[in-house]
C-alpha positions in Angstrom: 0.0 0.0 0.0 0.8 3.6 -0.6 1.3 6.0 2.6 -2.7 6.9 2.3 -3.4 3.4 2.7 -4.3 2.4 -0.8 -3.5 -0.2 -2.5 -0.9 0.1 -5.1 -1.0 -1.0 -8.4 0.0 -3.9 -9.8 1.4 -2.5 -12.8 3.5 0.4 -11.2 5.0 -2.3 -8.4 6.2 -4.9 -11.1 7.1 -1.9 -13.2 9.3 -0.3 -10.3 10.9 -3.7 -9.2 12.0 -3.9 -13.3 13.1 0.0 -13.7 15.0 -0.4 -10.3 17.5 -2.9 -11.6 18.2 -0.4 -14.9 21.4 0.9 -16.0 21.6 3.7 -18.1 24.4 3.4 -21.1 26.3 6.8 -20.7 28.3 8.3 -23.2 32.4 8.8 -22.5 32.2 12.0 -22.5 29.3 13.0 -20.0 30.9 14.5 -16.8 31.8 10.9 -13.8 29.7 9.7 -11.4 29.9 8.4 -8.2 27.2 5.7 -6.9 24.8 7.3 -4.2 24.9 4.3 -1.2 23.3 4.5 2.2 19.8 5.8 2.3 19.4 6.5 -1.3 19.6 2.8 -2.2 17.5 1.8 1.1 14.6 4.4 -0.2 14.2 3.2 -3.4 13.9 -0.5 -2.2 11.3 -0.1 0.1 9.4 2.1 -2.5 9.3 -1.4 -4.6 9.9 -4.1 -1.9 13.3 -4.8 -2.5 16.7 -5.8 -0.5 18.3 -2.7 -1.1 21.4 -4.8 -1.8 19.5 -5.7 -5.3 19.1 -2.0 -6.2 21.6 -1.1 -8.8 20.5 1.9 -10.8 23.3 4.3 -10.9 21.3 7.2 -8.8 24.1 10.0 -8.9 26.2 12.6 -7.3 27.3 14.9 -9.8 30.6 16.9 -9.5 30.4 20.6 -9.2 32.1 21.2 -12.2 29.4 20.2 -14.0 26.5 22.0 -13.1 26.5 24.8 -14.7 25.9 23.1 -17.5 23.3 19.9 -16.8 20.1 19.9 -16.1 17.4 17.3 -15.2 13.6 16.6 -16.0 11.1 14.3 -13.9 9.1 11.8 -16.5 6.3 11.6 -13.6 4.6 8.3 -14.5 1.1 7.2 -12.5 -1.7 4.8 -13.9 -4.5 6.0 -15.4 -8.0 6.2 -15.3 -8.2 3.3 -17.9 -5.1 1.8 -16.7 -2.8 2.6 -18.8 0.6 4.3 -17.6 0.5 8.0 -18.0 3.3 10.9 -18.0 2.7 14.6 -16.8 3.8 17.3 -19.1 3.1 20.9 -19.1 3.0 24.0 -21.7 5.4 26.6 -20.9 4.5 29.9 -20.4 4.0 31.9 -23.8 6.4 34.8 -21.4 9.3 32.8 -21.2 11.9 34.3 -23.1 13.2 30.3 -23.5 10.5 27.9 -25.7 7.8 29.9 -24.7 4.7 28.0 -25.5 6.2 24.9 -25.9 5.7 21.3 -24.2 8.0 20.3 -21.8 8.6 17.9 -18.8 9.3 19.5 -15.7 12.8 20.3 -15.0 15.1 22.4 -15.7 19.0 23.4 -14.6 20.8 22.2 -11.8 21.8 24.2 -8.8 24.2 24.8 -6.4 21.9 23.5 -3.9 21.5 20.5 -5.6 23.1 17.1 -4.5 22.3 15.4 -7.7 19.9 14.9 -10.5 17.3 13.7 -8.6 16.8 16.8 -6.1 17.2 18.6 -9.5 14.1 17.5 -11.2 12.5 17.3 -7.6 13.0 21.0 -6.6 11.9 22.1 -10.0 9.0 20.1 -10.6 7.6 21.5 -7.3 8.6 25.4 -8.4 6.8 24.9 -11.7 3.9 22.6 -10.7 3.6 22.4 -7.2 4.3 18.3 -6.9 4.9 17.0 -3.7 8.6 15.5 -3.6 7.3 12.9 -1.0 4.8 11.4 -3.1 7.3 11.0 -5.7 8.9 7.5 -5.8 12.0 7.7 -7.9 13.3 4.8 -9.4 15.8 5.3 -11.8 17.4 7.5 -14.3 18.1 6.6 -17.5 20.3 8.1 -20.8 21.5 11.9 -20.9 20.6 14.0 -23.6 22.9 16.6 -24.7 21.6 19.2 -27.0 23.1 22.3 -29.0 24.2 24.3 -26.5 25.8 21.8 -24.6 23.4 21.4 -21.8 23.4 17.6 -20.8 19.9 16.6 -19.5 19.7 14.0 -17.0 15.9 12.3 -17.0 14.6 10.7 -13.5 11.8 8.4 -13.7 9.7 8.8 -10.2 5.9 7.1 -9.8 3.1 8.4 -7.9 1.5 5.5 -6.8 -2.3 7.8 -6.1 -2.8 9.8 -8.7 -5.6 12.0 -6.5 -2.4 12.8 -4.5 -0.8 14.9 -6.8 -2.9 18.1 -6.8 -1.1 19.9 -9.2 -1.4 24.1 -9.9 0.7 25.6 -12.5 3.3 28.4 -11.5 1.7 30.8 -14.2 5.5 32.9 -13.8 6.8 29.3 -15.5 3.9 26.9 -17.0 0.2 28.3 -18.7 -0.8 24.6 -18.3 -0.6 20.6 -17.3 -1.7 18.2 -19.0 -1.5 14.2 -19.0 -0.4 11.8 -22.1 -0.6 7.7 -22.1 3.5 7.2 -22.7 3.0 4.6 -24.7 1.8 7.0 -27.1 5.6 8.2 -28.2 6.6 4.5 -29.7 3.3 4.4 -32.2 2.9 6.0 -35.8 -0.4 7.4 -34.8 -0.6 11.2 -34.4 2.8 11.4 -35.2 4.5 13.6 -38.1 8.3 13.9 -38.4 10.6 16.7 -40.3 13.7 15.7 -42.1 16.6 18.4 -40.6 20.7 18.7 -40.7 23.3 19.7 -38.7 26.8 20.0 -39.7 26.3 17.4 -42.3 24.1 15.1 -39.8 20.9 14.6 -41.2 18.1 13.1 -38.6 14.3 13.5 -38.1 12.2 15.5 -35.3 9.1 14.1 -34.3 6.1 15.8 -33.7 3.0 14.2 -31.4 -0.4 15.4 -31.5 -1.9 15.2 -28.2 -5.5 16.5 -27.4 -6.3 16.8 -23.9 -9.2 18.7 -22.8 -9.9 21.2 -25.4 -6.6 22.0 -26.5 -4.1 20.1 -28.3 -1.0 19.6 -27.4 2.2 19.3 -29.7 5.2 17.1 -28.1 8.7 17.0 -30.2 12.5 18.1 -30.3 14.5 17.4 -27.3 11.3 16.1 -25.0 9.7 14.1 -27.5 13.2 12.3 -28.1 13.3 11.7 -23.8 9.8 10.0 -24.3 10.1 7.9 -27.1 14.0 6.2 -25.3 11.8 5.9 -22.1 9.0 4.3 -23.8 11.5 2.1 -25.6 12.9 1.0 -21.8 9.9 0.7 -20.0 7.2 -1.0 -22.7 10.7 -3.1 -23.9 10.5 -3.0 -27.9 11.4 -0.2 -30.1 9.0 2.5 -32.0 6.9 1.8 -34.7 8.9 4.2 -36.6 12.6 5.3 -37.8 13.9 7.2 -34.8 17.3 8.7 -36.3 18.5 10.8 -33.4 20.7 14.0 -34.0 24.3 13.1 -32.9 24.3 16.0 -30.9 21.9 14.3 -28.6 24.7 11.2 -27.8 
């Protein structure tokens, strides 16, 4: 059961006790790591009922170094009404001077503050949408991106086990809106259009998902869409129904 007393889903335990046991293939040139021991471990094995000896997934300390140029984002999975696995996104706010108006995970750069990824995408997914880090179970992290200015972004897969327990409000200085999409979603053709682009000789394709939620539709590509569709690959285990072609400048 989860700490309100309900009873957790089956999906999201079996899914954790897989997830947990995950090791992300980093590239040689992302900034070293140092395994997190101790209580980091012990936390995410109780969140899953595991020996906390079994719990490998590199959870990290990153050296300060490195911050001023990485950055994390929360893929915030939960079941859904129907039962199928769900990730929160949001739209920025159309005042941003960065992506206004466009889809995003939450996250965003690391801070001095921060010990590691984790309290990265933690701290800044309850600045921009007001989710509770307790009810947050986080599980694993999985492969950096790196886009053109450099900026590697770390994503941390947490669950929240009750939905109802989220209770999210946007930060309107930050996000004009949240909204929820199946994840499956980023490994099928459906709803999907891609673009042919190049850099420095590299040709690859963005993808662009249509998403309608509520009365608005919502338009998921670039460097999130690319996070979705590797962590649908990893979780649902089988690639997309479509040619991916990443931009090298993502590796």
């Amino acid at each position: 059961m989860d700490p309100s007393g309900a009873p957790r889903s089956e999906m999201l335990v079996n899914l954790a006790r897989r997830l947990s046991l995950y090791k992300p293939a980093h590239s040689l040139d992302e900034p070293s790591s140092e395994n997190l021991t101790g209580q980091a471990d012990d936390k995410v094995a109780q969140n899953v009922g595991l020996n906390s000896k079994s719990v490998t997934n590199p959870i990290t300390i990153t050296p300060p170094m490195s911050k001023s140029k990485r950055a994390a984002v929360l893929i915030c999975l939960f079941e859904g009404e129907s039962g199928d696995l769900c990730v929160v996104l949001t739209k920025r706010s159309s005042k941003l001077s960065s992506h206004p108006g466009e889809v995003a995970l939450p996250g965003g750069k690391m801070e001095e503050g921060d010990a590691n990824d984790i309290e990265t995408a933690l701290r800044e997914a309850k600045e921009e949408i007001g989710l509770d880090p307790s009810i947050v179970h986080v599980i694993t992290l999985l492969e950096s991106f790196t886009n053109k200015k450099g900026m590697t972004v770390i994503p941390v897969v947490g669950l929240v086990w009750d939905r109802s327990s989220m209770n999210l409000v946007a930060n309107a200085d930050e996000v004009d809106s949240i909204f929820y999409a199946p994840l499956e979603m980023f490994l099928k053709n459906e709803n999907r259009t891609e673009e042919e682009r190049e850099w420095m000789g590299n040709k690859y394709l963005l993808h662009f998902f249509n998403h309608q939620s509520k009365d608005e539709v919502y338009i998921i590509w670039a460097l999130t869409a690319g996070i979705l569709i590797n962590a649908a690959t990893v979780i649902y285990q089988r690639p997309p129904d479509f040619e991916e072609r990443r931009p090298i400048f993502w590796k």
